[in-house]
C-alpha positions in Angstrom: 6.1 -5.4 22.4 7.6 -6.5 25.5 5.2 -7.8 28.0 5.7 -8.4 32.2 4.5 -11.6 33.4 4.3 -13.4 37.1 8.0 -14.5 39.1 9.6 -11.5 36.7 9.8 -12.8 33.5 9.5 -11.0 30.5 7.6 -12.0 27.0 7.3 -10.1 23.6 3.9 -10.1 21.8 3.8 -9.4 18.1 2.1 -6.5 16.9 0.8 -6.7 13.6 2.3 -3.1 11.3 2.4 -2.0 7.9 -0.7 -0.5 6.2 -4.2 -1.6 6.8 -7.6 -0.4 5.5 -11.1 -1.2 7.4 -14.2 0.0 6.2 -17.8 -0.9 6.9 -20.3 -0.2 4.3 -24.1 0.6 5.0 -26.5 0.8 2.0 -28.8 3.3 1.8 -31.6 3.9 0.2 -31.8 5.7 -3.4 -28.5 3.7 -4.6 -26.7 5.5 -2.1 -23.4 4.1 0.0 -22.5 5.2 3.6 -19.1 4.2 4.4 -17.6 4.1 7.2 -13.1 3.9 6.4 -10.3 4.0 8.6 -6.4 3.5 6.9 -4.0 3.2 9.8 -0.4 3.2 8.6 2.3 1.9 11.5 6.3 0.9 10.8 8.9 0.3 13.0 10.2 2.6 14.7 13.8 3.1 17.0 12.4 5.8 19.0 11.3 4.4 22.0 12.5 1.2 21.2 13.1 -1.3 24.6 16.2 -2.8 25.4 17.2 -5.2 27.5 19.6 -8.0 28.4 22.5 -9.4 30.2 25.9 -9.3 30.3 27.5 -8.8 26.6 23.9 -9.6 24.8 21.4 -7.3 24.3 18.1 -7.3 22.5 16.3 -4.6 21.2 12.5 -4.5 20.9 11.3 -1.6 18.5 8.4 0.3 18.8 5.9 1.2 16.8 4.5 4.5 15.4 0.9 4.5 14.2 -0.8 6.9 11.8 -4.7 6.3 11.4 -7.8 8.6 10.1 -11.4 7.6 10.8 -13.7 8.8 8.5 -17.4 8.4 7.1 -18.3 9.1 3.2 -21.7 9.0 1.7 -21.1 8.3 -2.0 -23.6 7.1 -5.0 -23.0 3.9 -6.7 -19.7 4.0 -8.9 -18.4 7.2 -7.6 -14.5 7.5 -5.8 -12.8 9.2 -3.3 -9.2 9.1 -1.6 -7.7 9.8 1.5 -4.2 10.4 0.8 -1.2 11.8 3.6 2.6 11.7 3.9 3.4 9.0 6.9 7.1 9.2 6.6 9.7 12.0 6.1 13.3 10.8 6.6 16.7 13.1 6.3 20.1 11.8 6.1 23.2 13.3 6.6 26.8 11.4 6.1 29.9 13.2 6.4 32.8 10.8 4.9 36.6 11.5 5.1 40.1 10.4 5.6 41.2 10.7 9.4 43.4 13.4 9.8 43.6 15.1 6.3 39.7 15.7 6.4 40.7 18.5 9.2 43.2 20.2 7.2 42.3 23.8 7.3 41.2 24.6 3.6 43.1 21.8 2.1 41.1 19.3 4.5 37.7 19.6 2.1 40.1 18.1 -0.8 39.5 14.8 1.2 36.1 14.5 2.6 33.0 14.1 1.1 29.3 14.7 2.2 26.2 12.6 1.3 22.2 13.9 1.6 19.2 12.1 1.3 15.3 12.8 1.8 13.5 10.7 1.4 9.2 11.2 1.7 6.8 8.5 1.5 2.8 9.3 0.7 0.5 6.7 0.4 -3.1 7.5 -1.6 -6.2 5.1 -1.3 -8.9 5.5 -3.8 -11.9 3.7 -3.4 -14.7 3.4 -5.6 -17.7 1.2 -4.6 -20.7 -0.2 -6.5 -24.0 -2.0 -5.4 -24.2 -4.9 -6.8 -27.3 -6.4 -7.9 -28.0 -10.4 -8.1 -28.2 -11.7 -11.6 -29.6 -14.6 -12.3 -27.3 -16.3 -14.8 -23.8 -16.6 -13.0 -21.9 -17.2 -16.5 -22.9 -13.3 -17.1 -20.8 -11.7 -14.5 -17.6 -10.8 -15.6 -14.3 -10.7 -14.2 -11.5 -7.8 -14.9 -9.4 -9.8 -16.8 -11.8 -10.8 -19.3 -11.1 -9.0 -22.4 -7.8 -8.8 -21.4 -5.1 -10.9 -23.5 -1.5 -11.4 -22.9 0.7 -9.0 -25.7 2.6 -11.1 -28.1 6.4 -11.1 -28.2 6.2 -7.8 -30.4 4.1 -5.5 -28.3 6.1 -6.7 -25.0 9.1 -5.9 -26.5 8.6 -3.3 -29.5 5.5 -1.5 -27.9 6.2 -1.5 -24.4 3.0 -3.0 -23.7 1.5 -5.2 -21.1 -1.7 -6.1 -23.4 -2.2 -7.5 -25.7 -5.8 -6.9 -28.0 -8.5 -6.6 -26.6 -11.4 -9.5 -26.6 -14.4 -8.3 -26.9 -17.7 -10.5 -25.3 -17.4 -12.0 -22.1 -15.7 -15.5 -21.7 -18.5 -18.4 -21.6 -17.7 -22.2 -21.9 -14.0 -21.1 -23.1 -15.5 -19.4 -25.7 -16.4 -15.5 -26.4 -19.7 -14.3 -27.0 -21.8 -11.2 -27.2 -22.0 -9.1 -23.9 -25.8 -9.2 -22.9 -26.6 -7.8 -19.9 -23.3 -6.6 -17.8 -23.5 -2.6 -19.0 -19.8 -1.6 -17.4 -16.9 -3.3 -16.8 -15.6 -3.3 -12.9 -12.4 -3.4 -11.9 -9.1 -1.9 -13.2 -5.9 -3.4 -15.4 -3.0 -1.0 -14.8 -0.7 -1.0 -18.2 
């Protein structure tokens, strides 16, 4: 973002963009989670993009376009929602041909080609929130990962999987044992 200083100079600040998720969570009482969310999506954008320069070089500074909700959820303990939208809708149209022949009345669309493409973006955030309780034996919390175990060359390969068996226990002094007092796992391992 181009910004004016003193004796006419000009400076560019960066602007941070991409896809960013704040949310401030208030617990209530009853187990119950107010939370406050607000996804902002920005990219770059050459619509309304700043130019400026001298003689043969020219720069270009982009600007940005910025899509944010702002939102507030009461939820229990464990329960989800999502805020999903479509932040980008792009059309292209390419018309190819050979100079000339491409104009040929009737003949000419022997030697041209056209291209489309549409291209939609959507991004979905699910959230799901718990209240954690202290415990008062660390080596009892779990982590995602544990009763997860790599696959072995056959299910990789053979069974198109990205586990392997699973462990059961939770992982204690490198070794399993019985699960005592976690009820749930938390957390998610996408296969």
């Amino acid at each position: 973002m181009p910004i004016s200083s003193y004796n006419n100079t000009i400076s560019v600040q960066f602007k941070q963009y991409g896809v960013s998720l704040s949310f401030v969570p208030t617990v209530l009482s009853a187990g119950r989670i107010s939370l406050h969310v607000r996804p902002e999506v920005s990219q770059l954008s050459s619509n309304g993009a700043v130019s400026f320069g001298e003689g043969n070089s020219t720069i270009s500074i982009p600007a940005i376009t910025v899509s944010r909700a702002d939102t507030t959820v009461e939820l229990g303990s464990g329960q989800s929602f999502a805020i999903a939208g479509l932040f980008q809708d792009s059309t292209t149209t390419q018309g190819l041909g050979l100079p000339g022949l491409g104009d040929i009345p009737i003949l000419g669309a022997l030697f041209k080609s056209n291209s489309f493409q549409h291209n939609q973006s959507e991004l979905v955030i699910i959230v799901t929130h718990y209240i954690v309780k202290p415990v008062s034996n660390p080596d009892l919390l779990s982590k995602p990962n544990d009763h997860w175990s790599a696959p072995d060359d056959y299910q990789r390969v053979f069974q198109m999987s990205q586990t392997g068996g699973e462990r059961k226990g939770i992982r204690k002094n490198g070794n399993y044992k019985r699960e005592e007092t976690i009820p749930s796992d938390v957390g998610f391992m996408v296969e």
